[in-house]
N, CA, C and O atoms as a DFTB+ gen file, in Angstrom:
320 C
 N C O
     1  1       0.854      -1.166       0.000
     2  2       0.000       0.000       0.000
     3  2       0.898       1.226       0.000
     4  3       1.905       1.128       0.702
     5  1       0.702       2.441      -0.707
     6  2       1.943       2.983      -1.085
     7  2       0.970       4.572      -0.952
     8  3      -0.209       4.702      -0.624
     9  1       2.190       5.855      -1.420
    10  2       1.653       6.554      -1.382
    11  2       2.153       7.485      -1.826
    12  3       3.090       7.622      -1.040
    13  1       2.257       8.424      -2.669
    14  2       3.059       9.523      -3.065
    15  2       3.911      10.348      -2.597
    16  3       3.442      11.177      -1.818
    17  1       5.116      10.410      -2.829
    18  2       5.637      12.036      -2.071
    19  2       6.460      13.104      -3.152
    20  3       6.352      13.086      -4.378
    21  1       6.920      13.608      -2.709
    22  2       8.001      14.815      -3.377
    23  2       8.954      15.247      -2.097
    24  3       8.564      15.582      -0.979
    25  1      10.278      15.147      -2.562
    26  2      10.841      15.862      -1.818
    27  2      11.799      17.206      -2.360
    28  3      12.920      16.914      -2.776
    29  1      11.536      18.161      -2.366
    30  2      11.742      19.373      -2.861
    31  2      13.196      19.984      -2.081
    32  3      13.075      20.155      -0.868
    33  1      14.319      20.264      -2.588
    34  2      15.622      21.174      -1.757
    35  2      15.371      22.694      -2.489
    36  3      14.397      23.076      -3.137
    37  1      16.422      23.294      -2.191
    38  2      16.706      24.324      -2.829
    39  2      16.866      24.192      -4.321
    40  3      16.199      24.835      -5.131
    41  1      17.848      23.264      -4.643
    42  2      18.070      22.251      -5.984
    43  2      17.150      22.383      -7.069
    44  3      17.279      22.704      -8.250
    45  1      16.081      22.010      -6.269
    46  2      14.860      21.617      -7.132
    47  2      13.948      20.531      -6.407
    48  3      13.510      20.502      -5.256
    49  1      13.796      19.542      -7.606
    50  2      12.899      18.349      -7.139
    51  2      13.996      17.349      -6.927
    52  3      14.585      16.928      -7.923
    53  1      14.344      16.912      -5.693
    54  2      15.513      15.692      -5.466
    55  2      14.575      14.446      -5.659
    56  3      15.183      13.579      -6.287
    57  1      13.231      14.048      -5.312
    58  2      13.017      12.552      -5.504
    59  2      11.069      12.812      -6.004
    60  3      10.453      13.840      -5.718
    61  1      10.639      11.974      -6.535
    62  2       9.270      11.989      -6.646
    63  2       9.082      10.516      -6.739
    64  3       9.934       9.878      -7.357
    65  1       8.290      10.030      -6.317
    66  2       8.069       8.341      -6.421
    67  2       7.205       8.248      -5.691
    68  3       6.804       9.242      -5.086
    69  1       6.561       6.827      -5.491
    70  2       5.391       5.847      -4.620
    71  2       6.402       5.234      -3.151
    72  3       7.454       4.595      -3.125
    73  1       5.843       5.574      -2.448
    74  2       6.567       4.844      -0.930
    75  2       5.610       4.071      -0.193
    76  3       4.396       4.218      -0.330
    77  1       6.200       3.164       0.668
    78  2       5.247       2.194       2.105
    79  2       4.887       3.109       2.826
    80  3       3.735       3.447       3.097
    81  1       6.143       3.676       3.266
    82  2       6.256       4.293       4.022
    83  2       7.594       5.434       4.551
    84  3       8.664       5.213       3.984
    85  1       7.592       6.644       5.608
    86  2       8.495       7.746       5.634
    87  2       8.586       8.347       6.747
    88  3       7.588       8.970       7.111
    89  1       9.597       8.348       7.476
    90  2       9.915       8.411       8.503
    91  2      10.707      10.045       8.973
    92  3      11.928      10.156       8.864
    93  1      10.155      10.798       9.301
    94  2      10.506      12.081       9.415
    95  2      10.898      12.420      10.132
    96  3      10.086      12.285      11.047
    97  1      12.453      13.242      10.770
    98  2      12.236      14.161      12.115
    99  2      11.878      15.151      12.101
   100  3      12.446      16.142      11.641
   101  1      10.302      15.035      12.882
   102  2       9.439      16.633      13.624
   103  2       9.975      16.660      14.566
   104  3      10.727      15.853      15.112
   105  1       9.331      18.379      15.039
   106  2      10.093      18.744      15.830
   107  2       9.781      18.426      17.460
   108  3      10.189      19.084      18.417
   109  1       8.999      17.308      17.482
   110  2       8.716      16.872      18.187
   111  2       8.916      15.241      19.122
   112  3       8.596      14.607      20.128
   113  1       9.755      15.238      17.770
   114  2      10.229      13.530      17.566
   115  2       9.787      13.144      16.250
   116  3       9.357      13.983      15.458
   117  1       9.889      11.652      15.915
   118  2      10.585      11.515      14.546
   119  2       8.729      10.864      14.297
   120  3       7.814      10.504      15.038
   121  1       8.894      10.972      13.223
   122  2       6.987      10.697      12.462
   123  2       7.115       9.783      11.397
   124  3       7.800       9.891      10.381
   125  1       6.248       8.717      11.813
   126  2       6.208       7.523      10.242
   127  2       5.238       7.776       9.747
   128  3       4.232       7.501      10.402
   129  1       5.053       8.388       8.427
   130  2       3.711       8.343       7.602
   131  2       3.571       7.309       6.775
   132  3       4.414       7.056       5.915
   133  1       2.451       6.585       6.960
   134  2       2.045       5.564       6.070
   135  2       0.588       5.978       5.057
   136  3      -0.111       6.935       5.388
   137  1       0.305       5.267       4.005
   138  2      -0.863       5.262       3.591
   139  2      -2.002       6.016       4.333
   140  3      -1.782       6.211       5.528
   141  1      -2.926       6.376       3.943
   142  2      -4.558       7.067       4.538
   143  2      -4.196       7.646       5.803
   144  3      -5.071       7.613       6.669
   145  1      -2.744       8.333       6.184
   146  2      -2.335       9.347       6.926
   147  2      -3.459      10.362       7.172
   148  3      -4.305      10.709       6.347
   149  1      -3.329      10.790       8.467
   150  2      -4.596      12.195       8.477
   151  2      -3.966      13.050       7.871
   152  3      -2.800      12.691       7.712
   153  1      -4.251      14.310       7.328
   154  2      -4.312      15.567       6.861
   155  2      -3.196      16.436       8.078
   156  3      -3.733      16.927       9.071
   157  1      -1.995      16.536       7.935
   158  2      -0.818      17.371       8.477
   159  2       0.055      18.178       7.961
   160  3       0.477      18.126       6.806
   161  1       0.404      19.079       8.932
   162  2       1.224      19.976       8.474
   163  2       2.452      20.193       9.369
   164  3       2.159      20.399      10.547
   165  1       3.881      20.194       9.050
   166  2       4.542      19.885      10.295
   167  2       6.095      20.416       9.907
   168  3       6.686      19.883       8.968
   169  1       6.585      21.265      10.519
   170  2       8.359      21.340      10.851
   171  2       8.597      20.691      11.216
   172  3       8.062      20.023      12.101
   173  1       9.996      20.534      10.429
   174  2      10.900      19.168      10.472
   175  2      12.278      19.788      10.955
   176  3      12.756      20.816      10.476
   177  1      12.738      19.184      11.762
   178  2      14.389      19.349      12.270
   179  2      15.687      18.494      11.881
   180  3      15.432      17.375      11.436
   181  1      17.211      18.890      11.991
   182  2      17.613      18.193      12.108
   183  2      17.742      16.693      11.993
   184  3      17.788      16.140      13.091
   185  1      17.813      15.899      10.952
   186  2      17.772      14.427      10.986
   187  2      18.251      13.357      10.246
   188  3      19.281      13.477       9.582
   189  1      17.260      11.732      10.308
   190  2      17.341      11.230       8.689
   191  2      15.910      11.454       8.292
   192  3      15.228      11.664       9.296
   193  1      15.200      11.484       7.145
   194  2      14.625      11.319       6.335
   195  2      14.984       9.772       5.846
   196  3      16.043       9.526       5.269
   197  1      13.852       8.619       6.179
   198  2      13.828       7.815       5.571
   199  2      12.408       7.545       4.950
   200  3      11.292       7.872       5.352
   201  1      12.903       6.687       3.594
   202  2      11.541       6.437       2.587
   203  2      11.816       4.807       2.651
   204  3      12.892       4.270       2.913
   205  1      10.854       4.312       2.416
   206  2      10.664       2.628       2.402
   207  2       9.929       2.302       1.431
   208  3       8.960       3.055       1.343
   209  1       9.978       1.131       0.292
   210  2       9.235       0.712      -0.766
   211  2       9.601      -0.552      -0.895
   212  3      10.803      -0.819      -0.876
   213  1       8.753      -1.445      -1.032
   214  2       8.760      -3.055      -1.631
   215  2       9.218      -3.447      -2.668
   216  3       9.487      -4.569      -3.097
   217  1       9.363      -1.624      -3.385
   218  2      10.139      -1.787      -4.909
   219  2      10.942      -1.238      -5.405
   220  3      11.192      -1.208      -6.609
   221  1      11.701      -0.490      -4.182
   222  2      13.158      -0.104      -4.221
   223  2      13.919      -0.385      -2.738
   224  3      13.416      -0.992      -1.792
   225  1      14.882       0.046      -2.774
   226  2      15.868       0.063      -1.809
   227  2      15.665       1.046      -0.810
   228  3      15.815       2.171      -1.288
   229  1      15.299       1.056       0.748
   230  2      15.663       1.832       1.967
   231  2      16.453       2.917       0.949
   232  3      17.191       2.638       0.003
   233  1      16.007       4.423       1.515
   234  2      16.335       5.572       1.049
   235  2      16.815       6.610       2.357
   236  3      15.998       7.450       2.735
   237  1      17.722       6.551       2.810
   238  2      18.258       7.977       3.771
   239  2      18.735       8.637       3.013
   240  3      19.469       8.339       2.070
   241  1      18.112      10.256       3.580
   242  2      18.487      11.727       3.232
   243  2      18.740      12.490       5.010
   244  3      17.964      12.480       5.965
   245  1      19.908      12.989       4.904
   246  2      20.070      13.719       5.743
   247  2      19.669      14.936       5.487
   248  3      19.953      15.506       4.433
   249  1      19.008      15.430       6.369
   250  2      18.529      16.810       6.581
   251  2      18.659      17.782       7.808
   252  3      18.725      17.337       8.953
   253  1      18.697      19.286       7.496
   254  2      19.029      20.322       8.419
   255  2      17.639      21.174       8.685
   256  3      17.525      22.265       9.242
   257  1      16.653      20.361       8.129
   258  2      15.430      21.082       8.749
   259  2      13.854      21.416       7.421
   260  3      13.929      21.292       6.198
   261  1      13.477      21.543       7.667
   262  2      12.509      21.722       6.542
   263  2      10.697      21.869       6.860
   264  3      10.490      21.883       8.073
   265  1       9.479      21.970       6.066
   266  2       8.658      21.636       6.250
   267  2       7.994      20.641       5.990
   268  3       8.771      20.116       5.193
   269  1       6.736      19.638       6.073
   270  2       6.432      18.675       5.363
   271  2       4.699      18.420       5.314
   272  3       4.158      18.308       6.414
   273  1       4.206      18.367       4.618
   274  2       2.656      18.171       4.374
   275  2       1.698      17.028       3.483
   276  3       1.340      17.006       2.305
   277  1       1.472      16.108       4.631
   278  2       0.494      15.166       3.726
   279  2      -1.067      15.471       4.004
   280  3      -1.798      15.662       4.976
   281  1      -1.167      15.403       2.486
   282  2      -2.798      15.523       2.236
   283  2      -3.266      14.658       1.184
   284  3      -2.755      14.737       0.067
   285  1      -4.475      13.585       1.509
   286  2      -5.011      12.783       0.295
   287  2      -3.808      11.441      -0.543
   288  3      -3.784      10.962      -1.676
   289  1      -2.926      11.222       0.729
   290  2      -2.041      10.369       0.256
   291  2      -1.001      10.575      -0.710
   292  3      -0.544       9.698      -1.443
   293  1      -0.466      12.405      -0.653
   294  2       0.634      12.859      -0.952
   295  2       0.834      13.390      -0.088
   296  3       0.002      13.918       0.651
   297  1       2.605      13.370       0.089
   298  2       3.407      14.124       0.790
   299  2       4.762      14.849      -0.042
   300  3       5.686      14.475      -0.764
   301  1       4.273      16.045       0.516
   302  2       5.130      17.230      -0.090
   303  2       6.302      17.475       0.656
   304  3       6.032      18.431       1.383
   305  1       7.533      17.088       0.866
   306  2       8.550      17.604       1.503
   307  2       9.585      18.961       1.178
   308  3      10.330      19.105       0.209
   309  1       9.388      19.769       2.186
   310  2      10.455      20.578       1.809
   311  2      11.785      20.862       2.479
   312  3      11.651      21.171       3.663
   313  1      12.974      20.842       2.055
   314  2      14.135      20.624       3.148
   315  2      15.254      21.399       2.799
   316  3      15.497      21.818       1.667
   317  1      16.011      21.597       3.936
   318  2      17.024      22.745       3.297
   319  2      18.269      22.025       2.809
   320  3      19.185      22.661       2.287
């Protein structure tokens, strides 16, 4: 069961694909979004960024902070 994201840098667009699942550090502690996620909006700190898929390979991105928003089974990442 999978679900869209984007992850957006300064760069540009670094990744767009279908994921299981994505593991974020908020700034509250670290957040796994899976499939039919509620509707969020959330700063991100310091971390890894991991993505998970059945049809690729475990994905870490280190990151220095960013925002991130899933709605309707996309997630929009933005990171510095």
């Amino acid at each position: 069961m999978s679900f869209e994201i984007d992850i957006i840098s300064q760069n540009g667009l670094d990744f767009t694909g279908n994921v299981d699942s994505v593991t974020l550090p908020g700034k509250d502690g670290y957040i796994t979004v899976l499939q039919n996620h509620a509707s969020l909006v959330t700063t991100l700190k310091s971390g890894k960024l991991i993505t998970r898929s059945t049809k690729e390979k475990e994905k870490t991105i280190e990151i220095t902070g960013g925002f991130s928003e899933i709605k309707n089974n996309k997630l929009i990442v933005l990171i510095d």
